[in-house]
C-alpha positions as CSV (number, residue, x, y, z in Angstrom):
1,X,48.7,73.2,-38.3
2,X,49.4,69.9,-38.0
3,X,51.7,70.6,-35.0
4,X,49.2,72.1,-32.9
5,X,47.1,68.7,-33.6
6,X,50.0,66.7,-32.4
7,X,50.4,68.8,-29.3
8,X,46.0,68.6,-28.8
9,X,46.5,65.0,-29.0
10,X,49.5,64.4,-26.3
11,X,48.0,66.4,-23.5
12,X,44.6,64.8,-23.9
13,X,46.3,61.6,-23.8
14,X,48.8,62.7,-20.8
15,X,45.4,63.6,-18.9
16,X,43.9,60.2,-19.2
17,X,46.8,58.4,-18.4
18,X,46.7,60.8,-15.2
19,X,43.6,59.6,-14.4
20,X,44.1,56.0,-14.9
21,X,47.4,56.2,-12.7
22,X,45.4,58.3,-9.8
23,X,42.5,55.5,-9.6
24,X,45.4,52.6,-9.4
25,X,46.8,54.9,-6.6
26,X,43.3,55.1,-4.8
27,X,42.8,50.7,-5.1
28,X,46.3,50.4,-3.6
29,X,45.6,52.6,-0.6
30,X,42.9,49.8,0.3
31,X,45.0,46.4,1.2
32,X,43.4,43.1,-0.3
33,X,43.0,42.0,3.5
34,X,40.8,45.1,4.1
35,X,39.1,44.7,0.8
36,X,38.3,41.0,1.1
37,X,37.4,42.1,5.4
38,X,34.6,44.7,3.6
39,X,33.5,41.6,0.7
40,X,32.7,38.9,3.2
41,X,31.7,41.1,6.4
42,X,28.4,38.9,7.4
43,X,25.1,40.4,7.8
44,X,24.1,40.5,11.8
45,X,20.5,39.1,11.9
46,X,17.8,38.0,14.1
47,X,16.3,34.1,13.8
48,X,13.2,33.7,15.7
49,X,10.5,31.0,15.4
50,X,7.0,31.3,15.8
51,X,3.9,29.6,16.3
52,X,0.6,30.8,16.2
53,X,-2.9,28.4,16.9
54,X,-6.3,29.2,16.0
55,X,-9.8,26.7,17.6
56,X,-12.4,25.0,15.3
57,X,-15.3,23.2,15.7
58,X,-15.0,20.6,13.1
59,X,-17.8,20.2,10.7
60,X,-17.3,16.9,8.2
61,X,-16.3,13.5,9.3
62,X,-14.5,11.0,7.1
63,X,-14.9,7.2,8.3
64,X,-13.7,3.9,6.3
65,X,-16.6,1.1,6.6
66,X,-16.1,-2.0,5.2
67,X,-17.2,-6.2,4.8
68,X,-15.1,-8.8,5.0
69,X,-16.5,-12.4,4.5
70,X,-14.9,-15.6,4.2
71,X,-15.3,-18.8,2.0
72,X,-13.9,-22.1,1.0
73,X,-14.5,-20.7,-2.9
74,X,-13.4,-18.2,-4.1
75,X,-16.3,-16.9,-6.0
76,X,-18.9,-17.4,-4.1
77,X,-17.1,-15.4,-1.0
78,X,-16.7,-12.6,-3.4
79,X,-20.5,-13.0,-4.6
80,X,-21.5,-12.7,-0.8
81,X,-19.1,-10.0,-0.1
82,X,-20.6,-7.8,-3.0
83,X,-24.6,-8.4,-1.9
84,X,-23.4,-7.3,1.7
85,X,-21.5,-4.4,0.3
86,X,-24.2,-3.2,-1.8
87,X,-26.8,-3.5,0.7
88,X,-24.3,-1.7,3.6
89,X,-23.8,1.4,0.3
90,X,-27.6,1.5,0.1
91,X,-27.7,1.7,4.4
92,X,-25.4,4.7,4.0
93,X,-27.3,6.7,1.6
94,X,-30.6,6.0,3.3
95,X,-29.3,8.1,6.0
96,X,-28.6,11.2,3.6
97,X,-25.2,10.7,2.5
98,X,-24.6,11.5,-1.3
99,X,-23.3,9.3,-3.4
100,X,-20.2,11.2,-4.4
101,X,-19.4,10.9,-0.8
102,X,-19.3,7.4,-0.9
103,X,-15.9,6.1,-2.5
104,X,-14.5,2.5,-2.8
105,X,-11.0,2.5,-1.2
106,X,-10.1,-1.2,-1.2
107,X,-11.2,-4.3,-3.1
108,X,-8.8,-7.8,-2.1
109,X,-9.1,-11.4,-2.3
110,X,-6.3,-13.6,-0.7
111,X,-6.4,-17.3,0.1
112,X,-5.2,-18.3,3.9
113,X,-3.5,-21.5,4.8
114,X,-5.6,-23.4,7.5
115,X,-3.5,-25.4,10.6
116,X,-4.2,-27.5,13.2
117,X,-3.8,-27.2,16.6
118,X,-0.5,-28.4,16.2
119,X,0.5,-25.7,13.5
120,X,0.6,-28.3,10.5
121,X,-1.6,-27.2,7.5
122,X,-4.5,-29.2,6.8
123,X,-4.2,-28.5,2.8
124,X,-7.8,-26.5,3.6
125,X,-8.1,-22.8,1.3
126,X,-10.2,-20.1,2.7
127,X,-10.4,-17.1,0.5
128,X,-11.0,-14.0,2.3
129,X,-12.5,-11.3,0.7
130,X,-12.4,-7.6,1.7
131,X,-14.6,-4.3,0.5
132,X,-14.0,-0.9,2.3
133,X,-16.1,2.4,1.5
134,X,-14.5,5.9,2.6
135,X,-17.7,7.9,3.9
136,X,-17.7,11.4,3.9
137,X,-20.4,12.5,6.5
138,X,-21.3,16.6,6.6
139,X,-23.9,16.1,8.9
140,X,-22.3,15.1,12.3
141,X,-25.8,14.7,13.9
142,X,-25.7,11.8,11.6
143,X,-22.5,10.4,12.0
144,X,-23.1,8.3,14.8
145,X,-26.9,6.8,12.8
146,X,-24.4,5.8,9.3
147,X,-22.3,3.9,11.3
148,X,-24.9,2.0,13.0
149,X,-27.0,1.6,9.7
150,X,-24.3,0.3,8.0
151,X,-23.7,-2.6,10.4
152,X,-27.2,-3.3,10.8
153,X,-26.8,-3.7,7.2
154,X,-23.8,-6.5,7.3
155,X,-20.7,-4.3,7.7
156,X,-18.2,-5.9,10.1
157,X,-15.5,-3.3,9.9
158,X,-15.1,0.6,10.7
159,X,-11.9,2.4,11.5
160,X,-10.1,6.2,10.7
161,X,-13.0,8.2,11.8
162,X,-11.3,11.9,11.4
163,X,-12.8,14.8,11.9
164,X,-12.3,18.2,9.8
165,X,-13.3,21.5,8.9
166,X,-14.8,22.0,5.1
167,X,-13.1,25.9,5.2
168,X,-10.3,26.0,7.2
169,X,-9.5,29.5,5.5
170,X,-10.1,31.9,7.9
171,X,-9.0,29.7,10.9
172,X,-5.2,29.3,9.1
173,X,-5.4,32.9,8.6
174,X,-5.8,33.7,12.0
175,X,-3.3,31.2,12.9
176,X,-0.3,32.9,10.6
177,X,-1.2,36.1,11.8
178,X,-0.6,35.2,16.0
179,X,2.6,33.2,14.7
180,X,4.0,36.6,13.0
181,X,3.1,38.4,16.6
182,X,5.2,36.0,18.2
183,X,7.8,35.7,15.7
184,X,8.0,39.9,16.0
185,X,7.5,39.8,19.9
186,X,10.5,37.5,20.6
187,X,12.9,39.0,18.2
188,X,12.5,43.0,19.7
189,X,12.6,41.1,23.2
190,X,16.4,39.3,22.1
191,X,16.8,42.8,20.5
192,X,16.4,44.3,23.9
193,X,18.7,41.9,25.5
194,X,21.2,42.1,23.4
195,X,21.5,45.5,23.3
196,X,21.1,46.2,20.4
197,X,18.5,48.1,17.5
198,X,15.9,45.6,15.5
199,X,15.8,46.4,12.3
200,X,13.5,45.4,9.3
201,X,12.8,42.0,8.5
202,X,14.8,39.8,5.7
203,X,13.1,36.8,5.1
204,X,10.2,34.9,6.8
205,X,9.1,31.2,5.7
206,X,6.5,28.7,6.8
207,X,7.8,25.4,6.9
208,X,5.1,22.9,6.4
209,X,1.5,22.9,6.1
210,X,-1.5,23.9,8.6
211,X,-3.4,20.5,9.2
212,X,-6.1,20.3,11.9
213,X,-5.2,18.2,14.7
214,X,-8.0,16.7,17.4
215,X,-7.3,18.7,20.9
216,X,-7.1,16.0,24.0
217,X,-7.9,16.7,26.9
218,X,-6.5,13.0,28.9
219,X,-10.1,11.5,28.9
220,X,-8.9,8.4,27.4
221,X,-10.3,7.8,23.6
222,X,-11.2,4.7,21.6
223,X,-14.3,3.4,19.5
224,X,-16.7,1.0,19.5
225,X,-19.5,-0.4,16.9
226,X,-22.8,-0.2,18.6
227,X,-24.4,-3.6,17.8
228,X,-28.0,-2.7,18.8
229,X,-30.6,-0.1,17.8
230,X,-29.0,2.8,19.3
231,X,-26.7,5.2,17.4
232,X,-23.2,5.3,17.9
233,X,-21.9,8.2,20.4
234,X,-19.6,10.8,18.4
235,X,-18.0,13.0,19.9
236,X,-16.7,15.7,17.4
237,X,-14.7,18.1,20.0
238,X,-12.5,20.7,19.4
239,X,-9.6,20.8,16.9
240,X,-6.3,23.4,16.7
241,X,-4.8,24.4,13.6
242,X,-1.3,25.4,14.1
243,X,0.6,27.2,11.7
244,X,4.6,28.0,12.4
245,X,7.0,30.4,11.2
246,X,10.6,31.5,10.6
247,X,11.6,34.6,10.5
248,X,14.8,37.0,10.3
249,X,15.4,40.2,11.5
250,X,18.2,42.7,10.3
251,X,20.0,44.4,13.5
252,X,21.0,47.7,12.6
């Protein structure tokens, strides 16, 4: 009895031994140069940009507005600049702007060296004193009346009007949808080229984010504060939001 378990044992050991030797057999009919060539062979692909650009009409206008005043003390140039400043804030929401829209940006006082006319200081002080508002305007019709309120009021400074869009959603949309299109239309047109079959795609990124940008059209651009009763002219115009993207193809 026990003999025929001995002679069990040996053959099922001689057949996995047979095994083992037969898949050794099979990974040295494949040279390490021709496994390491099958390892690192590089995947053929495709890189195209695209861009894709959708139109707004912008609807909200942000504008800094400030009051700067000047005195030979220090307090009573920052007393002068605060009743201008309150009375240029009160100017602003007379014209309907809310006062959540209405945010203090800057707040400085800083003492200047006075000269002569022959560049020698005079040991004179004059504190200057600065207060700037950031205005957010949703009306545009009014844009133009805020601004010329508030320097009716005693503001002497206004600067970074920008124009935007409150919901840019559906216009970025838009915009990654024509960049895809264009991505897809120049890689099957390189496919064709080349010769070769497009396959699906690997990867696609978009590098950066959409921000509307004003559309110029050479006319020339600037601003000025309108010192009289009349409004100042605002011209919103167009703006483009651009959206680009990156992506790669497989060639099968």
């Amino acid at each position: 009895m026990r003999n025929k378990i001995f002679i069990t044992l040996a053959i099922v050991l001689l057949a996995v031994l047979s095994t083992g030797c037969a898949g050794a057999a099979v990974a040295k009919a494949m040279s390490p140069a021709t496994q390491a060539e099958s390892a690192l062979q590089p995947q053929r692909t495709i890189t195209v940009s695209g861009a894709g650009k959708s139109y707004v009409t912008p609807n909200i206008a942000y504008v800094t507005i400030g009051v700067h005043t000047e005195g030979k003390d220090a307090a009573e140039a920052l007393s002068s600049n605060n009743a201008t400043t309150e009375k240029v804030v009160n100017a602003i929401k007379a014209q309907g702007v809310a006062e959540k829209d209405i945010q203090t940006t800057n707040i400085s006082i800083y003492p200047q060296q006075q000269f002569d006319l022959q560049g020698r200081p005079t040991g004179e002080i004059i504190y200057m004193v600065d207060n700037s508002v950031y205005v957010t305007v949703r009306d545009l019709d009014k844009l133009g009346a805020v601004m010329n309120s508030a320097v009716k009021a005693g503001a002497n400074t206004i600067s970074g009007v920008q124009f935007d869009v409150d919901d840019r959603t559906k216009a970025t949309s838009e915009a990654r949808k024509l960049a895809v299109e264009d991505a897809t239309a120049q890689a099957k047109e390189l496919a064709q080229y080349a010769n070769v079959t497009l396959g699906q795609v690997m990867t696609i990124s978009t590098p950066g984010v959409p921000i509307p940008m004003p559309i110029y059209e050479g006319k020339g651009g600037g601003g000025a504060v309108a010192m009289d009763v009349s409004n100042v002219p605002v011209s919103p115009g167009q703006m483009v939001i651009r959206v680009d993207v990156v992506m790669v193809f497989q060639i099968q």
